[in-house]
C-alpha positions in Angstrom: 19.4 -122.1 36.8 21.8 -122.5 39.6 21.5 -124.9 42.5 23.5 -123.9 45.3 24.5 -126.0 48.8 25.8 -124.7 51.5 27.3 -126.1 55.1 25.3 -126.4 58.0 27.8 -128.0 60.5 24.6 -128.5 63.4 24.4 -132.2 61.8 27.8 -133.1 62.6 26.9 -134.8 66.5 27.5 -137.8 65.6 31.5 -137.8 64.3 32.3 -135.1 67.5 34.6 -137.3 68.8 36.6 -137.5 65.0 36.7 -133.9 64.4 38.5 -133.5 68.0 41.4 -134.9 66.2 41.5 -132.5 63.6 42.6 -129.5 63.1 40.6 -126.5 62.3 41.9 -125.9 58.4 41.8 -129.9 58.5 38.0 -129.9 59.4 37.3 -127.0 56.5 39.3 -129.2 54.2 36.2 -132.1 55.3 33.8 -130.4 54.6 34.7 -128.4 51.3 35.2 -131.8 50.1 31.5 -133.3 51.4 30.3 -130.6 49.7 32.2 -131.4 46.0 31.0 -134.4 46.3 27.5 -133.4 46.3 27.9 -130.8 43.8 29.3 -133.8 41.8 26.2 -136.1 42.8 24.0 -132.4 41.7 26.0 -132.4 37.9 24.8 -136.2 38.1 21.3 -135.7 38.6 21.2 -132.2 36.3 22.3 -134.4 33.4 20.1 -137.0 33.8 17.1 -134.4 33.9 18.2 -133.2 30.9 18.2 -137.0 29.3 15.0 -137.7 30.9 12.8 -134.2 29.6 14.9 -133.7 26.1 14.7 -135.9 23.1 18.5 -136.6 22.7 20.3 -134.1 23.8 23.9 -132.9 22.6 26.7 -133.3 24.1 27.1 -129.6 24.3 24.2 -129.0 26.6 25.1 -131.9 28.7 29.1 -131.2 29.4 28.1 -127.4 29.9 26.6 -128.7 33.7 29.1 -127.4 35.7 30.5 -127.5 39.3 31.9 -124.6 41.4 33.9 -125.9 43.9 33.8 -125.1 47.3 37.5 -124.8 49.3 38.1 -124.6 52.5 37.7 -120.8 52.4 34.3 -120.8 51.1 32.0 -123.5 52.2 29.1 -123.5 49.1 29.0 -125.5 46.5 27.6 -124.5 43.0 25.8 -126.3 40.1 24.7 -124.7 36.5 24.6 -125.1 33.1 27.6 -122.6 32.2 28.9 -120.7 29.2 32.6 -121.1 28.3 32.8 -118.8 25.2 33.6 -120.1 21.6 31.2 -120.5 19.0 28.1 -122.6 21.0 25.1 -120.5 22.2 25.2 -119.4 25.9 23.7 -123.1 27.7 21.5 -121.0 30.0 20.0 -119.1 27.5 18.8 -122.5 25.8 17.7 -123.8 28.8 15.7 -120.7 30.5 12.9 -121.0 28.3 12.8 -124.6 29.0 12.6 -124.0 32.6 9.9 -121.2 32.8 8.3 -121.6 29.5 7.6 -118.7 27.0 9.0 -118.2 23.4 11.9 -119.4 21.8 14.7 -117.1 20.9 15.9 -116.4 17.2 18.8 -119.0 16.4 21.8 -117.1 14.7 21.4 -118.2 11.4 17.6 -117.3 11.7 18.2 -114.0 12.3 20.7 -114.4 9.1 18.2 -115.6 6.7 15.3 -112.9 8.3 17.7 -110.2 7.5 18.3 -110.9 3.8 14.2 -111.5 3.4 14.3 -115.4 3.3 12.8 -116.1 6.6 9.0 -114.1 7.1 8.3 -112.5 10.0 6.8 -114.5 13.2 8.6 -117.6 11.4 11.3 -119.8 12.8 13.1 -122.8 11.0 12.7 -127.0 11.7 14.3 -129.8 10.0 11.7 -131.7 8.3 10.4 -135.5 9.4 12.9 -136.6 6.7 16.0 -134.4 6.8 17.7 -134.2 3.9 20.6 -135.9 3.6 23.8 -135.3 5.2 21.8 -132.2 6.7 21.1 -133.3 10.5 23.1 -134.6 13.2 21.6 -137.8 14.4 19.2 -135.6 17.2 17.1 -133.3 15.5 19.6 -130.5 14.9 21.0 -129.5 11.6 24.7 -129.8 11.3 27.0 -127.1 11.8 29.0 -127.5 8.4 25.4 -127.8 6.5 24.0 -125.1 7.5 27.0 -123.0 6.6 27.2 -124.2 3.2 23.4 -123.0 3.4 23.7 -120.0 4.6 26.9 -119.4 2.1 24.7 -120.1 -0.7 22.1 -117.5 -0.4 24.9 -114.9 0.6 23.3 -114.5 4.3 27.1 -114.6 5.8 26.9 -111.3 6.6 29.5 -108.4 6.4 32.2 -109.7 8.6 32.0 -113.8 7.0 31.0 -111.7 3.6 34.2 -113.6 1.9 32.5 -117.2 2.7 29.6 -116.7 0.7 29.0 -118.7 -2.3 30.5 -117.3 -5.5 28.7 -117.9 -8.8 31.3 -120.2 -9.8 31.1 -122.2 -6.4 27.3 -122.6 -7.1 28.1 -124.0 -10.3 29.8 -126.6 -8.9 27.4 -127.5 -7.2 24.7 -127.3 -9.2 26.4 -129.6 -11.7 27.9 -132.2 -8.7 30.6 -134.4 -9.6 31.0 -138.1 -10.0 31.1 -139.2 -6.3 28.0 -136.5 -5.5 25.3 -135.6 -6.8 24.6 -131.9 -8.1 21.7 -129.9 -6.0 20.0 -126.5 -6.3 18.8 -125.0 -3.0 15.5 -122.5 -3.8 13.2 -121.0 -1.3 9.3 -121.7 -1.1 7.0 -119.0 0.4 4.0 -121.5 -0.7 1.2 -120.1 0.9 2.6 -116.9 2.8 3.1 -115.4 -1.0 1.8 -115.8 -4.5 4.1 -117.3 -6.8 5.2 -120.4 -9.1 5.7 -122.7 -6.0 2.6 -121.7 -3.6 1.3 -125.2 -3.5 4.7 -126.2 -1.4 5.0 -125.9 2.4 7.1 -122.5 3.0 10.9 -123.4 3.7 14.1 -124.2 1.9 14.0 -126.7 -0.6 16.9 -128.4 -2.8 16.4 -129.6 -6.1 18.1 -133.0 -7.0 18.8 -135.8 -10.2 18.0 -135.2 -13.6 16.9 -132.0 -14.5 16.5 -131.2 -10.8 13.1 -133.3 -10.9 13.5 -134.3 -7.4 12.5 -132.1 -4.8 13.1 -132.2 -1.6 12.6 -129.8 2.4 15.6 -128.5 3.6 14.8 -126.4 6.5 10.9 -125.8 7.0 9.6 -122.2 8.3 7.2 -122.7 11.0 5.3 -120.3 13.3 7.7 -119.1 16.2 8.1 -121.8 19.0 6.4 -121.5 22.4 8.1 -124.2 25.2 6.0 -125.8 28.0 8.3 -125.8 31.4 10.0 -129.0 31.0 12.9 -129.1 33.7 13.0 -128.2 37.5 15.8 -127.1 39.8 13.4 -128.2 42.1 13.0 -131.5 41.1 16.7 -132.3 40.6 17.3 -131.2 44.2 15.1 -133.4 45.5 15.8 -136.1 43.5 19.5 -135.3 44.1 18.9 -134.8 48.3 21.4 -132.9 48.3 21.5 -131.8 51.6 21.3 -135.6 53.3 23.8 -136.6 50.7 26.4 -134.1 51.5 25.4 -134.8 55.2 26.8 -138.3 54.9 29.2 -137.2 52.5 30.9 -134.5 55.1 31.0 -137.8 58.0 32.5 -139.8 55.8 35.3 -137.6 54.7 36.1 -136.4 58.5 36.4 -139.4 59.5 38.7 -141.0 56.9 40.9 -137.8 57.6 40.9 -138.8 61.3 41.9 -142.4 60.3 39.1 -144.3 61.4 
């Protein structure tokens, strides 16, 4: 997903006369800096595709739009989503499929919950209309520290994070709440995908809440594995960018404020 821009230095005619008075590592340093600035005007224009095509988009995926600089040694400049390690899922990985199209990839904890039998096969998870409380993030996601307590609870922390899942005694807690929050059962729902007690519910994770755990209420829905439409463009941000005029102007203006006119 990478636009890149390099220097063509045929359109410089009109500022001749400025980059006479220059000199060679001088003119390089001109253009290397034309050429940030359109990368910059690209990280612009990338991040407002992404605001424009996503329904509210995190931070994340927005601050991962990043710019390889040119220098006067190398004249191209560079724009991408990019991957900085840590904990967040590669940003060009999220985004290919929105690009292209096709089907969505397994979230981590998705594959956690498949391998311990909660999640069926050819079944992904979504927060419900209503998320549950405390549960989401304020755009459609659900929040990192929920979902850990989640996955703690039905032991899907897997060998290494083994020590993080939910004793009985932990659940207990829970279960029973305290005076500032109320107690709550998680419980999974197959509903139709499987016979059982709780069929007539919509298959996901549910949490039981109040008295006698008489409210009920979705967690984390299973639904059929998600196929994206193509909903960015490199294209498109390139030409709403004009990148190559941009930097054009950008490159004149730069040699001539280093020739002092």
């Amino acid at each position: 997903m990478r636009v890149t821009v390099a220097f063509d230095p045929s359109s410089l005619k009109s500022v001749q006369s400025q980059l006479a008075k220059l000199s060679g590592q001088q003119a390089k340093q001109a253009y290397a800096e034309g050429l940030n600035d359109g990368g910059f005007q690209g990280r612009r224009e990338w991040q407002r595709e992404m605001r424009d095509r996503f329904d509210r988009p995190t931070p994340y995926i927005l601050k991962s739009v990043y710019v390889r600089k040119a220098t006067p040694e190398r004249l191209s400049v560079e724009v991408e989503p990019t991957y900085f390690g840590g904990k967040g899922v590669d940003p060009q990985k999220i985004l290919q499929a929105q690009e292209f199209g096709g089907a969505r990839r397994d979230k981590r904890s998705e594959a956690a919950l498949r391998r311990i039998g909660i999640l069926p096969s050819g079944y992904q998870t979504a927060i419900p209309e209503t998320p549950y409380p405390g549960s989401d993030d304020g755009r459609g996601n659900i929040r990192g520290g929920f979902l850990v307590q989640l996955l703690s609870y039905f032991q899907a922390m897997g060998e290494q994070g083994y020590k993080a899942n939910m004793t009985d005694r932990r659940k207990a807690r829970l279960h029973k709440g305290t005076k500032t929050r109320e107690g709550v059962r998680f419980f999974v729902s197959f509903g139709y995908l499987r016979s059982g007690p709780a069929k007539h519910m919509a298959p996901g994770i549910w949490a039981a809440t109040g008295l006698d755990g008489f409210i009920v209420r979705p967690v984390l829905m299973f639904v059929r594995d998600g196929i994206y439409e193509p909903r960015i463009s490199r294209e498109r941000v390139a030409e709403r960018a004009d990148l190559e005029s941009y930097i054009e102007r950008r490159i004149r203006y730069r040699i001539r404020r280093l020739a002092g006119e």
